[in-house]
C-alpha positions, 0 to 999 in steps of 0.5 A: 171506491165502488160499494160492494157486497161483503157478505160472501168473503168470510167472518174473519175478513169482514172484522178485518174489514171493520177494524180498518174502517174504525182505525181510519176513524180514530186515527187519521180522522177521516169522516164516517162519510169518507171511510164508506167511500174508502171501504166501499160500504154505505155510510150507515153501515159505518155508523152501526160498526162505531156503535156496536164498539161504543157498546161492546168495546173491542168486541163490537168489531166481531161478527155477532151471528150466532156459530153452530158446534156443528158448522163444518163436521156433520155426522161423521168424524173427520177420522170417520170420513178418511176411512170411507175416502180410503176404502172407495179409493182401495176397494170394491163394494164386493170387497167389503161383503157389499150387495153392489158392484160400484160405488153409489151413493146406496152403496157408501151409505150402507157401508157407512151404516154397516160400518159406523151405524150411521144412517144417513140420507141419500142427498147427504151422502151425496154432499159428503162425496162432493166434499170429498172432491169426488164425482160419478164416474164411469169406470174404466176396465182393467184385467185383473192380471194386470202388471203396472210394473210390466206395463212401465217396463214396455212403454219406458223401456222395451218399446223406445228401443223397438221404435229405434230399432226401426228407424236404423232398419228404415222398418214401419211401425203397425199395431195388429188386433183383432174385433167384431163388426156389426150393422146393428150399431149406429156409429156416429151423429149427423146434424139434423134440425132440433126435435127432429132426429136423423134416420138411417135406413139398414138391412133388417137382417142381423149380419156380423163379422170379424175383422183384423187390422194393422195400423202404422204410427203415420195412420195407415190402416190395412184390414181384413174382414172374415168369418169365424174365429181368428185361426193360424190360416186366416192370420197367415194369409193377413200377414202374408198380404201385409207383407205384399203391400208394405214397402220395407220391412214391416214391425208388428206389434200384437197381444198374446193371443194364441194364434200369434205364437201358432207354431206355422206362424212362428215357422213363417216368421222365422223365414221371413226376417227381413219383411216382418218381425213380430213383438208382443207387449204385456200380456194385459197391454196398457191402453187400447188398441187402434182396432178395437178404440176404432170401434167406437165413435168418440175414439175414432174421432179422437184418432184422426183421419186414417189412409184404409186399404185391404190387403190385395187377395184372391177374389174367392177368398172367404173374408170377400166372399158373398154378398152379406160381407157387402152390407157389412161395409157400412158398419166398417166403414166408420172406423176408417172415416174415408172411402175404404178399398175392400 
């Protein structure tokens, strides 16, 4: 047997480990030589464990290393420690009359100190976190109103018997939301050589916009860029080119946003039927929505490929009008990754 290191394997294996090694001497009659072997230690190492049990008796086989009282527990009690682990899991630093708004390592010391008068350094605390099987994260946001149980009802109930629905009536499936369009925002990473970062030149005015889209489950993205706040109008005229440019009846699935339940959009929906009918999930909806995770690189990414196309319109229609709207392309266009018609 290879020779190897125990020292890493733990007291209670190592006496294990010693115990065999001298029942192989006793019993079978093995030489200190061929037990090494067997073992996979050095012979002398074989020879120090029969000594020590010369000397000690049944003792010699146990690890000789002195053991602190300490070794395992710290500064706080296991109970202590389960208090901590609870309040991070169950609530916020503002909660507990905290001068934080997350859970730092300064934050759980003070609650700890605050609460147990244990003053602990910054590196300690952070062992303790560790031990816990904690790590720094960046949080996600969630609203406040939002309703878990709404959320399960819409995924596990509500939106299969949409999606069937659909399928029976032969209908596309689109997700509708609204978001900001910016050219300040460099969106994506481009390849350059090391030390030597990539450049991309843009206009030096400041330029933004809106925009409002619809994606289907198959990635076909249909958007409209305007200025402004979203209004009746603007989501009459989107959804009337939606309409236009979608073969069959059209499933639409938007928030709660005010606009959507405008009294002439409801009138406009309740005359066409048969081309498009709206649903509306929870009013603080799981996930996020494909315009607004388009936003961002690492979503657009994760997202896939996806077939753009604007709404066929009137030429002198706000949301195409000027020549700002142009040098907002650029910024628009990471979210489609393709070539967009606009």
């Amino acid at each position: 047997m290879e020779r190897q290191d125990f020292r890493s394997i733990g007291r209670a294996a190592q006496e294990a480990l010693r115990r065999r090694a001298l029942w192989l001497l006793e019993q079978e009659g093995l030489s200190q030589s061929e037990v090494a072997r067997l073992i996979g230690v050095q012979r002398q190492t074989v020879n120090g464990w029969v000594r020590r049990q010369r000397e000690l008796g049944p003792a010699g086989v146990l690890d000789g290393r002195r053991v602190s009282p300490r070794r395992g527990k710290g500064l706080l009690s296991e109970a202590q420690g389960r208090q901590v682990q609870a309040w991070i899991a169950d609530k916020a630093p503002e909660q507990l009359k905290l001068p934080f708004a997350l859970w730092t390592a300064r934050a759980v010391r003070e609650l700890i100190e605050t609460q147990f008068g244990i003053r602990l350094g910054l590196s300690t605390v952070q062992l303790y976190l560790r031990r816990w099987g904690m790590t720094p994260q960046k949080p996600l946001l969630r609203a406040r109103e939002r309703s878990p149980a709404a959320i399960k009802a819409w995924l596990e109930q509500d939106y299969p018997a949409i999606a069937a629905r659909a399928k029976r009536e032969g209908a596309v499936i689109c997700r509708g939301d609204e978001t900001g369009v910016s050219n300040v925002d460099q969106t994506g990473r481009s390849w350059a050589s090391r030390g030597q970062t990539a450049v991309v030149t843009r206009h030096a005015r400041r330029l933004g916009g809106s925009m409002i889209s619809a994606v289907s489950n198959r990635g076909l993205m249909r958007f409209m860029l305007y200025d402004g706040a979203l209004n009746a109008g603007l989501f009459l005229t989107f959804l009337r080119r939606l309409v236009k440019d979608t073969k069959g009846k059209t499933v639409l699935i938007v928030d709660n946003l005010r606009v959507h339940h405008a009294r002439t959009v409801e009138a406009w929906l309740a005359a066409h039927p048969h081309e498009i009918e709206p649903f509306h999930p929870p009013p603080t909806r799981p996930g996020t929505t494909p315009t607004s995770a388009s936003a961002t690189p690492r979503a657009a990414q994760d997202q896939g490929p996806a077939e753009v196309q604007h709404p066929a319109g009137d030429a002198d229609h706000p949301a195409q009008a000027g020549a700002d709207r142009k040098l907002l392309l650029p910024a628009a266009r990471p979210v489609c990754r393709v070539s967009c018609r606009v």
